[in-house]
Every structure is written in structure tokens, then in C-alpha cells.
Wavefront OBJ file of the C-alpha trace (Angstrom):
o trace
v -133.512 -49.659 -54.179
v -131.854 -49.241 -57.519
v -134.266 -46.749 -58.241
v -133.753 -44.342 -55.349
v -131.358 -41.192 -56.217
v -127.821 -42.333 -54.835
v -128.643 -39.699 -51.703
v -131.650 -41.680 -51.107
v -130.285 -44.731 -51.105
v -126.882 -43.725 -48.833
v -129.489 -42.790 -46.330
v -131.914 -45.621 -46.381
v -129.075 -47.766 -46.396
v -127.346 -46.092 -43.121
v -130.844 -46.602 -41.522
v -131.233 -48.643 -38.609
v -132.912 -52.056 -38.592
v -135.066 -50.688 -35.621
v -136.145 -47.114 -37.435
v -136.651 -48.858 -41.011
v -139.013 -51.668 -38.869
v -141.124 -48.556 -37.593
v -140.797 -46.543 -41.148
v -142.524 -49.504 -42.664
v -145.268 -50.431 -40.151
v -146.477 -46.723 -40.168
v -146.369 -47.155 -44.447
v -148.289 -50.185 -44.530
v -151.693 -51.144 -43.054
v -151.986 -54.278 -40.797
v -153.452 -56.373 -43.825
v -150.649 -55.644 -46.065
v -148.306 -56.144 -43.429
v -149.449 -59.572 -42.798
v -150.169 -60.258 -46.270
v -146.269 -59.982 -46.546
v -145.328 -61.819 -43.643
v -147.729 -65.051 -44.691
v -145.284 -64.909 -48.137
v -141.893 -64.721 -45.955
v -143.172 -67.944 -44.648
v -144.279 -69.355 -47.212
v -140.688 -68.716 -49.385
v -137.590 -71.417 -48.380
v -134.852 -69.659 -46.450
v -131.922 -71.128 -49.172
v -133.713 -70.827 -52.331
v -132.349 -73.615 -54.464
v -131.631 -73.043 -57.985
v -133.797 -75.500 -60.433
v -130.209 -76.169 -62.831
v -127.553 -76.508 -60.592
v -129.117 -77.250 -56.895
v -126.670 -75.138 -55.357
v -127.922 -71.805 -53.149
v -128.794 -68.694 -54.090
v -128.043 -66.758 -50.792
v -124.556 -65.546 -52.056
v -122.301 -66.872 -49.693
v -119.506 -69.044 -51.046
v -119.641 -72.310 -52.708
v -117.796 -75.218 -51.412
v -114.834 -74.671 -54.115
v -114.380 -70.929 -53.159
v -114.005 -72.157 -49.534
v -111.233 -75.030 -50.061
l 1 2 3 4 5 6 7 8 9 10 11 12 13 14 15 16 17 18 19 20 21 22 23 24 25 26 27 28 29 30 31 32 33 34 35 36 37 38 39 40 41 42 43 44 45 46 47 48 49 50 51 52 53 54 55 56 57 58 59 60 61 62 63 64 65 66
């Protein structure tokens, strides 16, 4: 998204979840689309970091909370 003209991304990033869902199935073909579904399910939902074991998902860390 970084690479989008700011306009671009303002826009694509007021989309709705419904419209960018319908944008993207009419992009891709069914193989791709399942292609990239089979690697969402393959890929942990908290990615752990190798170093430190803590999550990646950018919420707050135990010390930021207390």
C-alpha cells in the first residue's frame, strides 16, 4: 500500500470490508484465490518472534499494560 499515490491509498483505505471482498474476487481467479486462502491457513494467527517469543500482532506487551 506504500506504493499507492497518497489519493489512492485515502480511498482504498476508506473502502469497505464488503466492496474491497468483491474488488478482489473479481481481480483474482478462483485458483489464485484459493491458492491464498490455503497460505492464510497455513500461517499462525500470533506470529511469534524467533529472539524474544513475544507477538508480533502490535498490540501491547504486558509492561505497556501494567
Amino acid at each position: 500500500m506504500d506504493k499507492l499515490p497518497v489519493e489512492k491509498r485515502a480511498e482504498v483505505g476508506k473502502m469497505s470490508t464488503e466492496r474491497l471482498r468483491i474488488r478482489l474476487v473479481k481481480a483474482m481467479d478462483l485458483g489464485d484465490l484459493l491458492n491464498l486462502y490455503a497460505e492464510f491457513l497455513l500461517k499462525p494467527t500470533a506470529p511469534v518472534e524467533a529472539a524474544g517469543g513475544k507477538a508480533t500482532g502490535g498490540g501491547l506487551s504486558e509492561e505497556e499494560i501494567a
